[in-house]
N, C-alpha and C positions, 0 to 999 in steps of 0.2 A: 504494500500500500504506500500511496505518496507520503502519508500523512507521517510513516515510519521511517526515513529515509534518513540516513546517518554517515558521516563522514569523519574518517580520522586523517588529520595534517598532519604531516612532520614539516619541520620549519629551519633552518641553518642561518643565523645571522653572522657577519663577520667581517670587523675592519681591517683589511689583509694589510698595511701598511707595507705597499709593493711598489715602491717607487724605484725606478731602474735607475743606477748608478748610485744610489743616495743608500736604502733600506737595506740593514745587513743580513747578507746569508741567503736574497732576496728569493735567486733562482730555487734553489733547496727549498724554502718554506712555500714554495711554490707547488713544489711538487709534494711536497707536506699535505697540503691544503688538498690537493687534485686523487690523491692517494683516498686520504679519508673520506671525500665526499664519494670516492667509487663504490667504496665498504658500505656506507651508510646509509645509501639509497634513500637521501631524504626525499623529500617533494617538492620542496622549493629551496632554495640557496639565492641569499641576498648578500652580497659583496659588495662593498667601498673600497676605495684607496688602492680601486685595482689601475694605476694610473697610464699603464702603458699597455697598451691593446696588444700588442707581442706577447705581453703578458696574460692577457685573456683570450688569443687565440691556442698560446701553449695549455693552460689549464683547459680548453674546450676538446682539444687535440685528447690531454689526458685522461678527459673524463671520459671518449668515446660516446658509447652511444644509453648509459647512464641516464645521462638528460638531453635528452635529442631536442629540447629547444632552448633557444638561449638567445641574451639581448645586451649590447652595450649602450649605453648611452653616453652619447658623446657631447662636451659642448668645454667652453674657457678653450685656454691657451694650451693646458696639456689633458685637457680631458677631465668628467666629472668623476670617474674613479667608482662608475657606479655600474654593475651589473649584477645579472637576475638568469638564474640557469633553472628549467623547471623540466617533470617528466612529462606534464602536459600542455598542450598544445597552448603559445601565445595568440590572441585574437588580436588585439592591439596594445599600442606600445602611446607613451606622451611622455615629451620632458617638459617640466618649467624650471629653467633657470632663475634664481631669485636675485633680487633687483641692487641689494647690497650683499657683499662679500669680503670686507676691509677693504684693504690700502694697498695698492700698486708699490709705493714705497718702503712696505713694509714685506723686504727681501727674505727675512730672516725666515718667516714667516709662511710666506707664499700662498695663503687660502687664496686672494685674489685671481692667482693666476688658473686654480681649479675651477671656476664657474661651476660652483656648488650648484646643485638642483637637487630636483624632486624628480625619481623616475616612475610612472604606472606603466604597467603591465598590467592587460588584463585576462584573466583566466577564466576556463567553463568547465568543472568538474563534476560529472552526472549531474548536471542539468543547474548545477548551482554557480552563479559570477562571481568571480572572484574581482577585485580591484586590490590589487596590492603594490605598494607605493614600496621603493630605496630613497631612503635621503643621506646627505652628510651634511651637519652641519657644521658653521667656522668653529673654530677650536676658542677656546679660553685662554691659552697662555697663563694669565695671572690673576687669579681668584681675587686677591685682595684690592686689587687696581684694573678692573677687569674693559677695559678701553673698548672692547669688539663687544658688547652687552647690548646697545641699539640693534646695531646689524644683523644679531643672534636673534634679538627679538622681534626683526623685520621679516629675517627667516621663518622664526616661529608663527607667525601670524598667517604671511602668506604662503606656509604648508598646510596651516588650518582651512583656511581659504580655498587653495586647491583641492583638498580632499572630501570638503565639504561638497564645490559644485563642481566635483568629479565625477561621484560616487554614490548619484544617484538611482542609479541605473543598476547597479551593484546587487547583492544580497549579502554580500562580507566583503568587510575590509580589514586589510593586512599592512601595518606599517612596519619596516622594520629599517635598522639603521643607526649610525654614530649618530647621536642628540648633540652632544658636549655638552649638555645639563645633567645637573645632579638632579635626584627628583622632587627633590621640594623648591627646585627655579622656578620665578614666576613662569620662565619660557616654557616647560614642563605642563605645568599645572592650567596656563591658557591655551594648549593645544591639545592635552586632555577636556578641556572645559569645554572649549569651541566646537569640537569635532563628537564628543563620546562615547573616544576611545580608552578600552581597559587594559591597564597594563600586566602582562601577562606574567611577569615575576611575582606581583600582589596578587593576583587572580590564584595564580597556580594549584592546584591540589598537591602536587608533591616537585619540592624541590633538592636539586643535587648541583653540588659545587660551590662556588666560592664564597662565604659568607655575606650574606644581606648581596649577596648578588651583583656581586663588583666584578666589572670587567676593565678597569684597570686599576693590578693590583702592583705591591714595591715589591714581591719577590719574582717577577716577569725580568728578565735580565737585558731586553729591550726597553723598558720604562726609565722615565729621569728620575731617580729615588730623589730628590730633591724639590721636585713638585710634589710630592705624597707627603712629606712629612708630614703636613696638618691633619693626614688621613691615614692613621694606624694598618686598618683593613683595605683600603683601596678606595675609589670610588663606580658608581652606576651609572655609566651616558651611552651604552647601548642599550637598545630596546628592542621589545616585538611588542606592537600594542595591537588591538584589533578589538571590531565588533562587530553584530547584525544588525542589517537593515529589513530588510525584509520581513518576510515568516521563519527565521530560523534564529538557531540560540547556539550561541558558539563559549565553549568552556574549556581553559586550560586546564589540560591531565597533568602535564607536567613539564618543567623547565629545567632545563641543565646548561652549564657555563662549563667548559674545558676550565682546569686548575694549573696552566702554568706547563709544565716543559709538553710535548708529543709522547707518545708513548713511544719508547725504548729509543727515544732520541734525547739528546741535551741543551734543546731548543722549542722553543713553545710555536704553536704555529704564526701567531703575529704579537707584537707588543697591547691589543686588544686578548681578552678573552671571547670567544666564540657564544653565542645566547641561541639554544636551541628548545624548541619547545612544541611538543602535539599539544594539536587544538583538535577537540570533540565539537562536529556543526553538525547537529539536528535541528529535521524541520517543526516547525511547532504547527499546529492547529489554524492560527491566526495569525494573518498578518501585523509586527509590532510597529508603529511609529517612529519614527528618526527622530529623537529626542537628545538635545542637550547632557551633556554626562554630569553635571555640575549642579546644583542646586543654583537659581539664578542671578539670588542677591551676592550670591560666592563668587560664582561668573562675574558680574559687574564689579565687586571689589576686584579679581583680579585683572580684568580687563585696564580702571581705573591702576593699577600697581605698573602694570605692563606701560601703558599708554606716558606714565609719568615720569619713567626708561627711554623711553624712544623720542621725548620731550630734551629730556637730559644730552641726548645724543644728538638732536636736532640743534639747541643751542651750540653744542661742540662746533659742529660742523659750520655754521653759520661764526662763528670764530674763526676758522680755520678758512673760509672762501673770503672772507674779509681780510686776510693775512696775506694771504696770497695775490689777492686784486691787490692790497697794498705795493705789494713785493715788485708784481709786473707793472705797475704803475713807474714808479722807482727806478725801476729799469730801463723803460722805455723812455723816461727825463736824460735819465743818465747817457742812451743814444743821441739824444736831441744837442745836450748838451757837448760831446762828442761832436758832431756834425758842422754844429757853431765852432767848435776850437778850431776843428779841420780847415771851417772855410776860415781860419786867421790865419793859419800858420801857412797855407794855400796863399794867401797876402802874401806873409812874410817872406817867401819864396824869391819873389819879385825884388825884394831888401836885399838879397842874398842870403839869407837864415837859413841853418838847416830845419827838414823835417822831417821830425821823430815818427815813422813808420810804425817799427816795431811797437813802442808805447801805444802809439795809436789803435795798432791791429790787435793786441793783446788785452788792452780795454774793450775794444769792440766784441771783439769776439767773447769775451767774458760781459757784456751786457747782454748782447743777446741769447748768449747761454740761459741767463737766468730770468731772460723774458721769457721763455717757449718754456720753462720748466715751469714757471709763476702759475702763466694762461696755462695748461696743463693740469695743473694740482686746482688752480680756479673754478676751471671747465670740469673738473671732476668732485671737489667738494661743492658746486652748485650742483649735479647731477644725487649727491649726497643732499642736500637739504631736499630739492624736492619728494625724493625717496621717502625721505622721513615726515617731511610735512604731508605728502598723499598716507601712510600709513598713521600717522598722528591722528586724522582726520576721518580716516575708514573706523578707527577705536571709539572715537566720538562719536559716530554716528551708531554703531554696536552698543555701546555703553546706554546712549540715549534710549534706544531700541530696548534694552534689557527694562530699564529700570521704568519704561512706560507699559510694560506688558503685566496683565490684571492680576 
């Protein structure tokens, strides 16, 4: 009978940190990775940080015929580092790139140059759609001083956003992915809220592995033990979250996180721990409502917390385009006035005076240097305020929405 129809998921999350030339041991924990998904025959496998598509053609090579379908998403400079291997069939595929990702000048770093996104895939497993979303989001660097906190929150939002008027169509949704929130961030808690999804570590009936379900933890020998120390046990910013829309009810049986090295190897498979997790989907009786996960006034407070973030980061930024317009402003005087001395010393010629070339071309060339970096960093921190002023605005308009409903 329809009414009886039941479905068990296995599910593979995992930040492969596989950056070619950079990531140690890179190739090895590659084939680390393509080894144990052979064995394990999950159903779906969500990877990040796979940044080099050599690299996700060798692991698809490995896997063989395992997961006969599979999808990269591609977008930035060196790719989103996002793919999605499954044993059944892809129907379609979306990326959205999200609209902030840090700083171009901030090398050290590099998120910018990944063009973070959100990847769906959409799946049809006896008769039931899947929508199941890859994201990565920018990284944290420094808890105490946490600079990328807008950006993250502009992320957060509009993955909320996306998945909401994605996944309608849908009967389960599937998110999985690096968050880089702990889970009491407001980032966290407003994309739980927005969307109404459950997180499947809290969900879970039986859980195995790393305590309170850290997937990066200080005995990982890839980790910088010097970012943990304010965290004994590790910290949680991988996730699998999910829920139903439709007529059906989806319940985690159980969640497991790998503990650090490979088995019979002396290296773990990424500086991430892996989040693996069956999901039980039956269908119910009646169809249930797309309802808010959040009680509403909760929603609204954090919405108002999130919105007062991204405020925070809009005035930055709006510092930062005014610094810069200063800059190239300055700059372009300093040609001007350059130009005038040229045409004296151009005069003076005539006097028989000499003129200073070099002085001149090394000025010059050091003014315009720093005009085209000015207009540059300008053109890009106003591309930065509107960003934020448009999601400033979309929160206001949500918030308002919340706190007027009966």
């Amino acid at each position: 009978m329809e009414g009886d129809l039941t479905l068990q998921l296995r599910i593979f999350d995992l930040n492969c940190w596989a950056i070619r030339y950079l990531s140690k041991r890179r190739q090895e924990r590659v084939q680390l990775i393509g080894d144990m998904l052979r064995r394990e025959r999950f159903d779906l496998v969500l990877l990040q940080e796979v940044w080099s598509e050599q690299d996700y053609s060798d692991l698809k090579a490995r896997l063989g015929g395992c997961y006969p379908f599979s999808h990269y998403f591609r977008s930035g400079v060196i790719g989103s580092g996002l793919c999605v291997f499954s044993r059944f069939p892809i129907l379609d595929t979306l990326l959205y790139q999200y609209s902030l990702n840090g700083y171009p000048y901030m090398l050290q770093h590099g998120d910018w140059f990944c063009g973070k996104s959100v990847g769906l895939v959409v799946i049809k497993i006896s008769g039931i759609v899947f929508n199941v979303y890859v994201t990565h989001l920018h990284a944290e660097y420094c808890r105490e001083k946490d600079a990328y906190l807008p950006h993250r929150l502009v992320q957060a939002w509009e993955l909320a956003q996306f998945i909401r008027h994605t996944s309608k169509a849908a009967d389960v949704v599937l998110l999985g992915g690096d968050l880089n929130m702990h889970p009491e961030d407001v980032g966290i808690r407003l994309l739980r809220g927005w969307t109404g999804l459950r997180d499947a570590f809290a969900e879970a009936t039986r859980f195995e592995g790393c305590e309170d379900g850290c997937t990066l933890i200080p005995n990982n020998c890839f980790t910088v033990k010097t970012e943990l120390l304010p965290f004994p046990l590790g910290i949680r910013i991988d996730y699998i979250l999910y829920k139903a829309i439709s007529s059906f009810t989806v319940k985690c049986e159980e969640l497991k996180t790998t503990t650090g090295t490979a088995p019979g190897m002396d290296i773990p498979f990424s500086d991430h721990e892996a989040v693996m997790a069956t999901l039980h989907i039956r269908r119910q009786g009646q169809a249930a409502g797309a309802t808010l996960g959040t009680a509403e006034p909760m929603l609204a407070d954090v919405v108002t917390e999130a919105r007062t973030e991204v405020g925070v980061g809009l005035r930055a930024a709006q510092r930062q385009r005014y610094s810069t317009g200063r800059m190239a402003v300055l700059a372009l005087l300093l040609l001007l006035l350059q130009a005038v001395a040229a045409l004296g010393a151009l005069a003076g010629l005539a006097a028989g005076q000499p003129f200073p070339k070099l002085s001149f071309s090394l000025l010059a060339f050091l003014a315009i240097g720093v005009l085209l970096l000015a207009t540059g960093l300008h053109l890009f921190h106003t591309i930065e305020v509107k960003m934020l002023q448009g999601t400033e605005e979309q929160m206001r308009m949500a918030m308002r929405a919340l706190q007027e409903r009966p």
